[in-house]
N, C-alpha and C positions, 0 to 999 in steps of 0.2 A: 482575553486574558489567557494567559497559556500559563501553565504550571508543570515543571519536570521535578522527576522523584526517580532520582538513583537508589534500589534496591531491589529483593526479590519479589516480583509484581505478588505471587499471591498473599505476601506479607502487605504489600501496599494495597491491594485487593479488599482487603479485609476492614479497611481502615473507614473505606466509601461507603456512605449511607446508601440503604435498600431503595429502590427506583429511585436514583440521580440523575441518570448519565439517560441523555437523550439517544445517540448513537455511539456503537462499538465497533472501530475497525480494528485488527489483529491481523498482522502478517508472521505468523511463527516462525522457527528455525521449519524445512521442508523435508527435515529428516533423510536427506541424500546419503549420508554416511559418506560424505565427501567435505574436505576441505574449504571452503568458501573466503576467495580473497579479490583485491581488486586492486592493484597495483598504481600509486600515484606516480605519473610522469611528468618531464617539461621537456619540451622539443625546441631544439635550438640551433642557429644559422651557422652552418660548420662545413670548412670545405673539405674536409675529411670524413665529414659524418656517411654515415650509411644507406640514411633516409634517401631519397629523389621526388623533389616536392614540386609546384610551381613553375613550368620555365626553368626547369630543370635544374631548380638549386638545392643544396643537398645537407638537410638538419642531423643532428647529432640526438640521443633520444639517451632522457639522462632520470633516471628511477631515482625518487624523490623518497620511497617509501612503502610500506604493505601492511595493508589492515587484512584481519581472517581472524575466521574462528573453525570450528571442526561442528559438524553441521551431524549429529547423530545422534541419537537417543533410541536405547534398548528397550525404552517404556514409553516409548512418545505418547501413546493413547493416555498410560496413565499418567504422563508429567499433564496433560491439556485437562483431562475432565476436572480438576480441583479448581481453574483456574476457568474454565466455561461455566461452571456451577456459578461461580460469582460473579460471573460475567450475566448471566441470568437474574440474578438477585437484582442487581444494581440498576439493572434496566429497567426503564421507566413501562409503566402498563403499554403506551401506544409506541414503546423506543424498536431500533432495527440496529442488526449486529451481522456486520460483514465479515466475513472468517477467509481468508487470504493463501492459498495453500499452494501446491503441484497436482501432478498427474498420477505419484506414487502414494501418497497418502488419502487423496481426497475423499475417495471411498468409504476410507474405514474410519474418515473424520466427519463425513455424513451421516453415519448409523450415530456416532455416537452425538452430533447436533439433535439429531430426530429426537433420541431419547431424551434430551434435555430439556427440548425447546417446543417437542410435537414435531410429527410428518405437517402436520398442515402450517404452519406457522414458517414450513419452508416454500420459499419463492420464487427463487431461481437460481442455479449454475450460472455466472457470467464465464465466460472466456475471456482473458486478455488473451490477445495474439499478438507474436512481434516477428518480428525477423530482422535473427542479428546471428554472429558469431560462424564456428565450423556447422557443417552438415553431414552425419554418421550418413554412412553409405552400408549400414548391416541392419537398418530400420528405417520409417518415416520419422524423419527428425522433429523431434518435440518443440516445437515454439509456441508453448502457450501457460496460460498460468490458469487457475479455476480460482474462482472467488463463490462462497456462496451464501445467500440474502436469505435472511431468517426475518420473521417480524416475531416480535414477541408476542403482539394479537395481530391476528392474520386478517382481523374485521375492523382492523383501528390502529392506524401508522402512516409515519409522513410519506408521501410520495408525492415530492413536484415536478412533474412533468413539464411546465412551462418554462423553470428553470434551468432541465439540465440542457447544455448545446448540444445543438443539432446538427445530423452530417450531411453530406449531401448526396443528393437524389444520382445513381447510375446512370439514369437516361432520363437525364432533368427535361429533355421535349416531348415528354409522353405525360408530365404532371402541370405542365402550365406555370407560367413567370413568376405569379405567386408562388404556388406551391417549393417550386425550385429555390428561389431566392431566401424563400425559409428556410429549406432543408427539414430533413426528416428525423425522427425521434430514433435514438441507438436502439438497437436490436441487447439480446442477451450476449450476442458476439462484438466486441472491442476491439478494433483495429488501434493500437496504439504502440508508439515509439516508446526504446525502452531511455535511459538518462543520456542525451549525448553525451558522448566522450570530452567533447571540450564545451558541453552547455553551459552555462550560466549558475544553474538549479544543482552541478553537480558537486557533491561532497565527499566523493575518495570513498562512501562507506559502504563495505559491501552489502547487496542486496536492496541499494537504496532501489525505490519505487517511485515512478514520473508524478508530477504533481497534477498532470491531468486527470491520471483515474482516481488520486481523492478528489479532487474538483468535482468531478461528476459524483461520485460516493456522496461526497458533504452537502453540493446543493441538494440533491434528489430526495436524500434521508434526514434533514434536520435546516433549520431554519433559523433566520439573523441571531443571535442572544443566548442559544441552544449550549448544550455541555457535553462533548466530545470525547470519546478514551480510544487513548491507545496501548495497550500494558503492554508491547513487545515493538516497542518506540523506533527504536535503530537509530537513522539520521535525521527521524521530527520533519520526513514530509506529509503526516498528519497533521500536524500544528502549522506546519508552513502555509497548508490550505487553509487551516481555520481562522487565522491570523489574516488569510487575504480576504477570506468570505464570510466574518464577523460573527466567527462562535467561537465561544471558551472550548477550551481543550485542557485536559491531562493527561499528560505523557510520559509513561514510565518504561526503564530499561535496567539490568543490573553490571551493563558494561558500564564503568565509566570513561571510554572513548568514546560511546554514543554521547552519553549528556555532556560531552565536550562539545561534542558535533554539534548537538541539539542548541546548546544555550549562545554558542558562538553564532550560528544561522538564526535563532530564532531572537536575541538578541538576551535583556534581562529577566530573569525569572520571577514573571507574574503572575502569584496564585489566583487560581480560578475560586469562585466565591461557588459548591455546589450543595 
């Protein structure tokens, strides 16, 4: 059952009984102090067009549209700890809370996790890596995103390691046919693609996130029947995985172009019973 709530989350926040919510993923605005847009296109068969595609025939590229928002905030620290405090509450004694961030804020959004939640209760830094887009040639170009894994008890929280997939072995003839054919359990580093451009999964909305790394997120930290939040929702590929991996979710946003996005992908708006 999936439930979306168009408002301001720490109003919706407020609303959730103390220990519900099995897991928390959050993907915040990343406080770039940049614009953040994604441009929808259709490409199309034109012998005038620009493009040089196939066998050398030649598409026209016709701009359908643009979403964006302006990605900044003067108090980022203090717009996040009102809305982690409750993030805290709500979470169940053995629940795990995924906090989704960059490389410019992560820092200073770990001091403030620690104090919320304990240093120990922290578990690990993931890295998503990808590689896509230009490459500054005045730095090592940044391709990666930091996610970081809190349990609320550091001695009591789901982890299934049987469930989440497995990659595969670098020199699978040095581990044996078994071993290879299984593949091997992810590391804290994630190799993973970011939305194809013409995938299936994609929705126009900027900053959407691959439904692979909630997939691993979902199965890992929470189990069939479980109750899922996301209070900085976007395009609902939180729900999209819970929806396919058979936990309730609620998802809230106070764009409503996102819970356009959300109810039209995720389909009618079925309150989760939490």
């Amino acid at each position: 059952m999936i439930d979306i709530r168009l408002g301001n989350n720490l109003t919706e926040l407020a609303k959730i009984p103390d220990q519900s919510i099995d897991l928390i993923y959050i993907d915040p605005p990343f406080n770039t102090g940049k614009v953040q847009k994604r441009i929808a296109i259709q490409t199309i068969k034109d012998e005038n067009g620009t493009r040089v595609g196939f066998q050398g025939k030649r598409y026209l590229t016709k701009e359908l549209g643009t979403q964006s928002y302006r990605d900044v905030f003067d108090d980022f620290l203090d717009f996040l700890e009102p809305r982690l405090l409750e993030a805290y509450r709500i979470l169940k004694a053995d629940g795990s809370f995924y906090f989704h961030i960059d490389y410019r804020e992560v820092h200073y959004c770990k001091i403030l996790l620690d104090k919320i939640f304990g240093r120990d209760s922290f578990l690990n830094e993931i890295i998503w890596a990808y590689d896509y887009g230009g490459r500054t040639t005045k730095k090592w170009p940044p391709k990666h995103d930091n996610i970081l894994f809190y349990a609320k008890d550091p001695l009591n929280y789901t982890f299934n390691a049987d469930d989440i997939d497995r990659i595969p072995y670098m020199a699978p003839g040095l581990v044996g046919k078994e071993k290879s054919a299984r593949g091997k359990l992810p590391t804290d580093t994630w190799w993973h693609t970011i939305v194809p451009t013409n995938g299936k999964e994609k929705t126009g909305y900027p900053t959407q996130k691959p439904l692979g790394i909630l997939r691993r997120i979902i199965l890992a930290s929470s189990n069939p029947g479980d109750t899922v939040l996301d209070f900085f929702a976007g395009s609902g590929t939180t729900g999209a995985a819970c929806a396919e991996l058979g936990r309730n979710c609620i998802l809230i946003d106070n764009n409503p172009e996102a819970v356009r996005i959300m109810e039209k992908r995720l389909g009618a708006n079925d309150p989760c019973s939490i």
